[in-house]
N, C-alpha and C positions, 0 to 999 in steps of 0.2 A: 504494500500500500504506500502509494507516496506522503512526499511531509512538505506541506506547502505552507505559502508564509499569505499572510493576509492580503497581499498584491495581487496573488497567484491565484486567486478563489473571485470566480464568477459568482454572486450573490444579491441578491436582492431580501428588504425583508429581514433580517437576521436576528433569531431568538436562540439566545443561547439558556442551555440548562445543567448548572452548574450540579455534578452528581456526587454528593458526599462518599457513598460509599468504594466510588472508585477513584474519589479525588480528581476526577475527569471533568472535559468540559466538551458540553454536546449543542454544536450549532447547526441550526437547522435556518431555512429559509427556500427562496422562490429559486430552483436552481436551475431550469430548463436554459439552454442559451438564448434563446428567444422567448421568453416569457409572454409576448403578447400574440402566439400563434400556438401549434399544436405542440400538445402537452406531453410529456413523456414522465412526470414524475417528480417524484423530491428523493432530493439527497441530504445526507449529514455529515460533520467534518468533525473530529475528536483534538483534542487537544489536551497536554499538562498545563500550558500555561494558553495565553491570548493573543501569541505572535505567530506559532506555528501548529499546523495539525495535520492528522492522519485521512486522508480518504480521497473521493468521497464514496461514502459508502449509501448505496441505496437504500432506501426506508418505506419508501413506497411507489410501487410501478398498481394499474389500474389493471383489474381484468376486465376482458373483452366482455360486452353490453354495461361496461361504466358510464353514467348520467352522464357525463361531459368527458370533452375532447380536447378543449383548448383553454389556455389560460386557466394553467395550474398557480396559486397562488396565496402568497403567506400562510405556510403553515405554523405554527405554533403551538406545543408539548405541552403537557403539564400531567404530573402524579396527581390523580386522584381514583380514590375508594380502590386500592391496589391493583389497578393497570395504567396507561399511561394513553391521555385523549390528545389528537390530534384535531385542531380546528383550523380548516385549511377553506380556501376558495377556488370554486369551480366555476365554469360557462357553463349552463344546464342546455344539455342537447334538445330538451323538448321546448325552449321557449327562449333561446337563446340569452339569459338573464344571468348576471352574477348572484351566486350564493352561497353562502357559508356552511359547509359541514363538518361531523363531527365520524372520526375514524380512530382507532382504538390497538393497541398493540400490547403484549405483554412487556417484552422489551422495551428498553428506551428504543434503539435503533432496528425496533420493528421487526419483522414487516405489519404494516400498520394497513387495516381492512378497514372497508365501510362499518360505521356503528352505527348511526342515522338511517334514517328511510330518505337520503338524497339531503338538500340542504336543510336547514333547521329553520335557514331566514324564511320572512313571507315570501311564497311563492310569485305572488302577482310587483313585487321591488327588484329593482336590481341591487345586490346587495353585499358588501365585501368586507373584509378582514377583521371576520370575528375574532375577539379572544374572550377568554373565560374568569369568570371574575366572582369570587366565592365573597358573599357580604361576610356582617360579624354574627351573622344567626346562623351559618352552614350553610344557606342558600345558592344556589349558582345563577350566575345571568354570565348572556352574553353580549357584549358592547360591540357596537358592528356601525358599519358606514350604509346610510342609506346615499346610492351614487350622484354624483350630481349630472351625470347623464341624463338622469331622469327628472331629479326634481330642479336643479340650476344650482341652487343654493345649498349644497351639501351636507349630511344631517349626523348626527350621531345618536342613535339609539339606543336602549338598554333595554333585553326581552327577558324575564325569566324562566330557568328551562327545568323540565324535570328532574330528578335527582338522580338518573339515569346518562342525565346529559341526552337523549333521543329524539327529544322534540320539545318546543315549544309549551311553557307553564301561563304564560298569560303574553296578551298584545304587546307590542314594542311600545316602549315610551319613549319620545325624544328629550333628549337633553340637550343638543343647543345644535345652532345650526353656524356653519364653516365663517359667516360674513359678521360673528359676535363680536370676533377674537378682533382687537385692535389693529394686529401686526396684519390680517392679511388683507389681500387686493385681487381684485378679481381674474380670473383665469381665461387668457383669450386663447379659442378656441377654433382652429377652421371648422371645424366640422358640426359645431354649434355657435356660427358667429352674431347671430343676432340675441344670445342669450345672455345675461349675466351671470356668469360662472362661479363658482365657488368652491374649492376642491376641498374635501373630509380625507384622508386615511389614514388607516392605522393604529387607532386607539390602544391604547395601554396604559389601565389602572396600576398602581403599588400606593404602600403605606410607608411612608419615613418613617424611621425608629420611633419619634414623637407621636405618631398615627395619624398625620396628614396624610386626607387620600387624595393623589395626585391623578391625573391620565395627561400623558403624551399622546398626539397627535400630529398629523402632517398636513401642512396645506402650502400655499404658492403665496411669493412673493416677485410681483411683476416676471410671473413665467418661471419663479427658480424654485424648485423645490424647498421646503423652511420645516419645521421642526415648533410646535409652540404646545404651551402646560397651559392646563386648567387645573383649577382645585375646588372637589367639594365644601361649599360651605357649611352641609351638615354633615362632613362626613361619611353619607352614602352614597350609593349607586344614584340614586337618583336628585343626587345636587341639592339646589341650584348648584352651577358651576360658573365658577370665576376665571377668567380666561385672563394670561398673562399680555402686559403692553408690551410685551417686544417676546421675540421666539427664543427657545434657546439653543437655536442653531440656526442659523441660516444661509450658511454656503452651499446650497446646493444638495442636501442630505437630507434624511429624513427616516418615517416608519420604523422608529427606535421601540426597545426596551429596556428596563434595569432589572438587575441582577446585582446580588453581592459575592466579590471573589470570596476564594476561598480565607483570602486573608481580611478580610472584613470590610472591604472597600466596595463605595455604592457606586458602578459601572454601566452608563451608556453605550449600547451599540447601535449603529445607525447604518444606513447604505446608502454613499457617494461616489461617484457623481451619480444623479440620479437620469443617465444614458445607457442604453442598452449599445455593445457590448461592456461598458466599461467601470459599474455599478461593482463596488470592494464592500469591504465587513471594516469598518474603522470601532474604537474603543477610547470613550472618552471617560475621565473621572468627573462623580460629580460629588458637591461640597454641598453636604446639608444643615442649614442654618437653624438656630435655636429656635425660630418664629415657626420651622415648618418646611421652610422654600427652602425650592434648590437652584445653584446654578453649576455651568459647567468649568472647573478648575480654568484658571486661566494658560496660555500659552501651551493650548491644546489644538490639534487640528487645522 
């Protein structure tokens, strides 16, 4: 298996799952070369540390009559009720719509089968990059992009799902829409030029040590990919949400997550440039303040 340094890794997306009992570190993401054509699957890259890793190693290939074909997209792992859920994004072949499902593996690196009956989002949305998000009662939802393809203005929902993770516990609630957030500006499109654009993706809840709940998100500034925080003001899933004046990133990156190394440091990873082929896995430190906020270490990136 080869050992590649983070240059050397096509990726989009990038969730990493830092695994105690192997000391390991397991990044997953959108790995097809072509991410916006037909889909061949996700792969995973191992590592001891965050500069170099093992693979890639396949986690999941589709068997023949799989719901979708093309644009395989963001998946993202998480250990729960002792096997390990993938929540990834598919084109659905009967309606040609994005949707978020839920796929299942005993191992961390799979191989990882449909668990859902096709995607979880409402069928009649186009609807992408769910992740999973356990409140403080047990409960699971899942935070996902309603696309702005459809509606213009970009949305972010929160749907709670059974405790199966299989389907759908109650209707999507939105929590705020793409044009809230100060930092962004609208998204000019050819292929929607008369619309007022507003790009959503990539959600991602976490709690600072303190138990501020945060979510990352991605959206555009004049055309460049950006990176910007909201923060619940009660603390839950369901906000309200306070969205930051300025992103915390904006070179061109974005649809991050946080994880903490093994040595107890709170780590951003994001994918820049946001061009296909040329989209890396970067690693940034971030610095959490006594008030709650976070920002990213400085003379980073």
């Amino acid at each position: 298996m080869e050992r590649l340094s983070n240059r050397e890794i096509q990726i989009r997306d990038p969730f990493v799952v830092p695994d105690l009992a192997s000391g390991r570190y397991y990044m997953f993401g959108s790995t097809d070369a072509n991410i916006w054509g037909p889909g061949t699957g996700f792969d995973a890259y191992v590592g001891d540390d965050l500069d170099t890793w093992e693979g890639p190693y396949p986690v999941f290939r589709p068997e023949p009559g799989f719901y979708a074909e093309r644009n395989f997209w963001a998946p993202e792992v998480y250990a729960y009720d002792g096997r390990y859920y993938m929540f990834a994004t598919f084109r659905r072949r009967d309606n040609d719509r994005l949707g978020t499902a839920v796929l299942a593996a005993d191992e961390l690196l799979g191989p990882y089968t449909p668990h859902s009956d096709g995607p979880v989002t409402p069928e009649g949305w186009s609807s992408l990059d769910g992740s999973l998000h356990i409140d403080e009662q047990g409960e699971p939802w899942m935070v996902f992009c309603h696309e702005w393809q459809q509606v213009a203005d970009g949305e972010i929902c929160a749907m709670r799902l059974t405790a199966d993770l299989k389907q759908a516990a109650a209707e999507p609630q939105l929590l705020f829409r793409a044009s809230e957030a100060p930092w962004t500006t609208p998204f000019h499109s050819e292929r929607y030029p008369d619309q007022d654009n507003y790009v959503t993706d990539g959600p991602y809840l976490f709690r600072t040590s303190g138990g501020t709940l945060h979510m990352l998100w991605a959206g555009f500034i004049d055309n460049r990919y950006a990176l910007g925080l909201a923060t619940s003001e009660s603390g839950q899933v369901i906000g309200p949400w306070r969205q930051s004046e300025s992103p915390l990133y904006s070179n061109d990156g974005g649809h991050g997550m946080v994880f903490r190394t093994f040595a107890g440091e709170l780590m951003l990873t994001i994918h820049t440039p946001n061009r296909t082929p040329n989209e890396r896995p970067i690693f940034l430190r971030l610095t959490e303040a006594a008030d709650g906020s976070i920002v990213v270490e400085e003379g980073q990136g």
